[in-house]
Residue frames relative to the residue before (quaternion, step in Angstrom):
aa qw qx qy qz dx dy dz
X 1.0000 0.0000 0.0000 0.0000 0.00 0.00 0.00
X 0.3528 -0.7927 0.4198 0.2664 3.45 -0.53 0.73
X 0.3887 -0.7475 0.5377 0.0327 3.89 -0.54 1.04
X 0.6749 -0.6473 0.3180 0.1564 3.03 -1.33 1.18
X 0.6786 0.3070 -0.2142 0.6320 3.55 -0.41 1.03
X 0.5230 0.5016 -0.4814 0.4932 3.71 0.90 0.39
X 0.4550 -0.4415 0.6468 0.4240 4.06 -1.29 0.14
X 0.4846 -0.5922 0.6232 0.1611 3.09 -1.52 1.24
X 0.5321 -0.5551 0.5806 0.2677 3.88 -0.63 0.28
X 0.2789 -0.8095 0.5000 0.1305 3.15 -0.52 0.97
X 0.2557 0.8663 -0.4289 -0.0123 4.10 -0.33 0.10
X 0.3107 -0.7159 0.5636 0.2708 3.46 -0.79 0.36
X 0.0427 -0.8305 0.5538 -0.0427 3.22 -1.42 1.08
X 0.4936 -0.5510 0.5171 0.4305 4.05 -0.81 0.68
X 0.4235 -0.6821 0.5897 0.0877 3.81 -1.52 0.98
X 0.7581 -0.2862 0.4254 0.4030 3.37 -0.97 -0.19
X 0.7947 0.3320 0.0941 0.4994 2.81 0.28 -1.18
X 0.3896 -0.7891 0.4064 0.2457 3.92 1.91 0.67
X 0.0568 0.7847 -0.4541 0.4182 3.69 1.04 1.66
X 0.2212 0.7844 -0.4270 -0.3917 2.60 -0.95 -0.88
X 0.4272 -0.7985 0.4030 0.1324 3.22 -0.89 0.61
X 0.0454 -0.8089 0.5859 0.0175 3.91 -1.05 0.47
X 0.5852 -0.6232 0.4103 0.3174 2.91 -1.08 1.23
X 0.4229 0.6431 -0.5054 0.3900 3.83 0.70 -0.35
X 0.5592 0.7125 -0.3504 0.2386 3.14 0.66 -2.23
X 0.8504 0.0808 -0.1442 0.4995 3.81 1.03 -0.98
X 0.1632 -0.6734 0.6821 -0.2339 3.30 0.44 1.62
X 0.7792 0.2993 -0.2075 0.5102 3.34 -1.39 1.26
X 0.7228 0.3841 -0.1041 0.5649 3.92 0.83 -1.37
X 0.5299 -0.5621 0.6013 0.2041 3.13 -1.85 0.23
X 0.1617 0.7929 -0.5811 -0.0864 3.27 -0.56 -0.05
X 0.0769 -0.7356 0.6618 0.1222 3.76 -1.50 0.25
X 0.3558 -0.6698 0.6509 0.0324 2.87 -1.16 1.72
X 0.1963 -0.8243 0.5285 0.0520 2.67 -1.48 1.39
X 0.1151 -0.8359 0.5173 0.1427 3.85 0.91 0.66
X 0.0510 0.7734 -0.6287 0.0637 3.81 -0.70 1.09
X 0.4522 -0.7130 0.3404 0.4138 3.93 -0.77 0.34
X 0.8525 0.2470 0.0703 0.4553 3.64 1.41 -0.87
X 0.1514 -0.6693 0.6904 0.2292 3.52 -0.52 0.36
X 0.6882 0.3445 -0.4535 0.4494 3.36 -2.14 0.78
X 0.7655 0.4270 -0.3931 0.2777 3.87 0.09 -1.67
X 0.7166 -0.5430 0.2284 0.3735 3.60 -1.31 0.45
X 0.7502 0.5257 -0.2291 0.3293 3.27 1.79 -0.46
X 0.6318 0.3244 -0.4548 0.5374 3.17 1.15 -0.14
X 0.2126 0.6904 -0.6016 0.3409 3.81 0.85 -0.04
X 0.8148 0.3950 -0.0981 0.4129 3.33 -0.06 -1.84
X 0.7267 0.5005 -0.3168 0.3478 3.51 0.86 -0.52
X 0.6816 0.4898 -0.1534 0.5215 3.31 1.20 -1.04
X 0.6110 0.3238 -0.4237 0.5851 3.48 1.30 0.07
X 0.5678 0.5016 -0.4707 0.4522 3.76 0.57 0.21
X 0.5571 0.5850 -0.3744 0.4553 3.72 0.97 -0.32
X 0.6552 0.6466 -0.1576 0.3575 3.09 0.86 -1.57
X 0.8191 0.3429 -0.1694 0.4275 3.00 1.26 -0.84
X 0.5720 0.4042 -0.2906 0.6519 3.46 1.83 0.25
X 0.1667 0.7525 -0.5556 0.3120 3.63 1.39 1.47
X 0.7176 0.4961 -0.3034 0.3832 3.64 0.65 -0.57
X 0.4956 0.6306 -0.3873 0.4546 3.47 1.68 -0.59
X 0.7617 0.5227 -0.2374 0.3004 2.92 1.01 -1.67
X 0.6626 0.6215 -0.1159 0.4016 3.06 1.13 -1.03
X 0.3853 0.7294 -0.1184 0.5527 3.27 2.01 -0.84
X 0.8171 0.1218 0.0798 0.5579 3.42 0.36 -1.61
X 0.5285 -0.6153 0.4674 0.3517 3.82 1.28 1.45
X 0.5002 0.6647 -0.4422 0.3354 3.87 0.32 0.78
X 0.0476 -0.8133 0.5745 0.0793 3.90 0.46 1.27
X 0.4936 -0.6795 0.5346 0.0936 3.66 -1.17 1.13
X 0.0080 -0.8350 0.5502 -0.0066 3.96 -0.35 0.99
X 0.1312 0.6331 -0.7159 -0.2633 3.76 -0.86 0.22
X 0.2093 -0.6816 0.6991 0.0532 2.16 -2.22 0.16
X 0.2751 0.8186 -0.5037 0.0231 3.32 -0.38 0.87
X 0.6876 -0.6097 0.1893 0.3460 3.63 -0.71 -0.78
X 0.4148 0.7266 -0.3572 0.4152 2.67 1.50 0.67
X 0.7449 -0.3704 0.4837 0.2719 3.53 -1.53 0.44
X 0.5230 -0.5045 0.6322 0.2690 3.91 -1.29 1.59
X 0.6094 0.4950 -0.4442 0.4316 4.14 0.20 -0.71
X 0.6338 0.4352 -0.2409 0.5923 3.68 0.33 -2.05
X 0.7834 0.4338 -0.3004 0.3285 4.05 -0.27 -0.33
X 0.5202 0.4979 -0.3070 0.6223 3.47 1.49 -0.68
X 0.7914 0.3240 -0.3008 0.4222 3.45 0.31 -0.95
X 0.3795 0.6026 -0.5160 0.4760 4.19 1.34 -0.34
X 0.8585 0.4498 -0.1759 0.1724 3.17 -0.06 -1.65
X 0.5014 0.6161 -0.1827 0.5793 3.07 1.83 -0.56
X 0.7234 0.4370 -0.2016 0.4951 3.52 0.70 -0.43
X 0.6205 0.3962 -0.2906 0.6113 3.32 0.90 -1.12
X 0.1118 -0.7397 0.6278 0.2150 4.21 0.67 -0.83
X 0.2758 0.6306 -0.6481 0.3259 3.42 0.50 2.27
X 0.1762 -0.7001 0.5942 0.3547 3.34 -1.01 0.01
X 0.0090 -0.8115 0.5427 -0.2167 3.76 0.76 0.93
X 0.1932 -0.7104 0.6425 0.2124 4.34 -0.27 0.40
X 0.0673 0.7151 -0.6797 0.1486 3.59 -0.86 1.45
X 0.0866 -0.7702 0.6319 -0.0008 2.69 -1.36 1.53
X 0.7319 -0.4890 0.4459 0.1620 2.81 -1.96 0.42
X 0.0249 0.8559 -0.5165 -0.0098 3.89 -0.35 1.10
X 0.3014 0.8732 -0.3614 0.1268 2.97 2.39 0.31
X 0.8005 -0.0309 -0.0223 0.5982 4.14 0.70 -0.90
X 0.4801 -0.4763 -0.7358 -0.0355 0.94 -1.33 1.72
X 0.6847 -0.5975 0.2618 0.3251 3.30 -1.73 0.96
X 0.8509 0.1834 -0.1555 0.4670 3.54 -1.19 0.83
X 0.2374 0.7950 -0.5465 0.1136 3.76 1.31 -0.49
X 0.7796 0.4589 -0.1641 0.3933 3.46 0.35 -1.98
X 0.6011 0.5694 -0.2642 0.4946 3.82 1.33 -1.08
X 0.7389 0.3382 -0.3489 0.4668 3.60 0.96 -1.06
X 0.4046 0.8140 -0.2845 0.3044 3.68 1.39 0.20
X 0.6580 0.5709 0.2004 0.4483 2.27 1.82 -1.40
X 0.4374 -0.8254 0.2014 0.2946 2.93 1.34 -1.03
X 0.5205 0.6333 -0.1904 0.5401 2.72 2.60 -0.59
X 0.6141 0.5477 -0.5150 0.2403 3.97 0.45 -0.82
X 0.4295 -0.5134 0.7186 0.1885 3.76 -1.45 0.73
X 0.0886 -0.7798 0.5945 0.1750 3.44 -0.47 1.09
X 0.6756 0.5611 -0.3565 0.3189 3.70 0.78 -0.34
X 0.5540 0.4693 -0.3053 0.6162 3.06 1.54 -1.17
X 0.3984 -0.6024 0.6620 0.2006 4.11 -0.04 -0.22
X 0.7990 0.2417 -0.3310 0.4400 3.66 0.29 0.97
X 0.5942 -0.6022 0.3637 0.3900 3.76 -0.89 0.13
X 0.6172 -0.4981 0.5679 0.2200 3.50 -1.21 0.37
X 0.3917 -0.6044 0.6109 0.3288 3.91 -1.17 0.84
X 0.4588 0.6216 -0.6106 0.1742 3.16 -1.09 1.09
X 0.7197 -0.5813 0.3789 0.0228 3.29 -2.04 1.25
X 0.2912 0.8801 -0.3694 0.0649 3.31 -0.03 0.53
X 0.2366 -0.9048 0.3503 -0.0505 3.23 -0.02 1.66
X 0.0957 -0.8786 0.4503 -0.1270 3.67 -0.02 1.22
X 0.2848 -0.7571 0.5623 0.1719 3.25 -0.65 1.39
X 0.7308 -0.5514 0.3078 0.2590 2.90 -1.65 -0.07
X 0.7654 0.3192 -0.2666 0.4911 3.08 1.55 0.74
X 0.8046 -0.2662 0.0131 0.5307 2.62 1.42 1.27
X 0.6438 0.6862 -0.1346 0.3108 3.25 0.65 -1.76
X 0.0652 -0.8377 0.4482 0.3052 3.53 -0.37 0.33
X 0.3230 -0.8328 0.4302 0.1306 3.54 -1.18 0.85
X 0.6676 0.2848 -0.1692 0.6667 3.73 1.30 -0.03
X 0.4760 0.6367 -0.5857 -0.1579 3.25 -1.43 -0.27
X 0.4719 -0.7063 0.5241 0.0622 3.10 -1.82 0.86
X 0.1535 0.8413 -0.5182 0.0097 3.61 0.05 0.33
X 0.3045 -0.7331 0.5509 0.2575 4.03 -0.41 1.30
X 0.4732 -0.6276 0.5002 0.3633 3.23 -1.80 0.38
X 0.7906 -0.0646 -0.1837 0.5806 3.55 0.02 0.77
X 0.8475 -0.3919 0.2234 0.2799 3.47 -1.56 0.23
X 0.6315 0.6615 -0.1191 0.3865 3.13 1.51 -1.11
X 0.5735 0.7165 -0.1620 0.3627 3.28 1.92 -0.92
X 0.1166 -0.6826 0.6750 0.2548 3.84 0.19 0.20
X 0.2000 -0.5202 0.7935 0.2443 3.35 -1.39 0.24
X 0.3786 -0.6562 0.6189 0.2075 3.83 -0.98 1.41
X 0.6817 -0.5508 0.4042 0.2618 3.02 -2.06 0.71
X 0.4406 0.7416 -0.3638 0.3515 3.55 1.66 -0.43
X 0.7185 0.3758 -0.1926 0.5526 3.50 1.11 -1.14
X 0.5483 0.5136 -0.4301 0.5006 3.40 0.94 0.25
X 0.7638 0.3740 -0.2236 0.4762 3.65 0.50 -0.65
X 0.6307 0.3673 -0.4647 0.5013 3.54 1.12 -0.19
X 0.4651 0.7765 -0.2765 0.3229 3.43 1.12 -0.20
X 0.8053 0.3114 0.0565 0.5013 3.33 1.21 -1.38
């Protein structure tokens, strides 16, 4: 699992919206990675609309929200639309989990990524992480805001 005060791995990944995106991209910014196992399932459903709704904190404290999971820019356009977030979710789909096992979070048996936090300064560096004990865990918005 990567640990605070390490360089965050840098990677480039396909958006929603079949972009693409690199962590570089927010040089200067914070960001918090959000590493989830699934679009659609009931749990990150519930998580990523609980984010959504501490968007002004983030946004408040110059802090730009990322998922990231393993699903497909297609399966993420159509999450995001449903859930009606404007959250940036990328694609760790090929190869699968690359960026998650980067990280420290992908479940290689289960074929998807672990719920875990990942807070990035603006120069790269990481400054927080969260990592749930098993997939099922929300990490609550509570540790997100004392976080930031």
């Amino acid at each position: 699992m990567i640990a605070v005060g390490d360089k965050a791995p840098d990677f480039t990944l396909p958006n929603h919206e079949g972009k693409e995106v690199s962590l570089s991209d927010f040089a200067g910014k914070r960001v918090l990675l959000v590493f989830y196992p699934l679009d659609f399932s009931p749990v990150c459903t519930d998580q990523l609309s609980a984010y959504q709704a501490i968007g002004p904190d983030l946004e408040e404290a110059g802090v730009d929200l990322v998922g990231i999971s393993v699903d497909s820019a297609f399966a993420h356009a159509a999450f995001r639309e449903k859930l009606g977030i404007d959250t940036a979710l990328l694609a760790d789909f090929e190869p699968k989990g690359e960026v998650a096992s980067a990280y420290g979070t992908y479940l290689e048996g289960a074929g998807l990524s672990n719920r875990c936090l990942v807070l990035i300064d603006g120069d790269g560096m990481v400054e927080w992480v969260h990592e749930s004990d098993s997939p099922a865990d929300i990490p609550p918005t509570s540790v997100i805001l004392e976080a930031i």
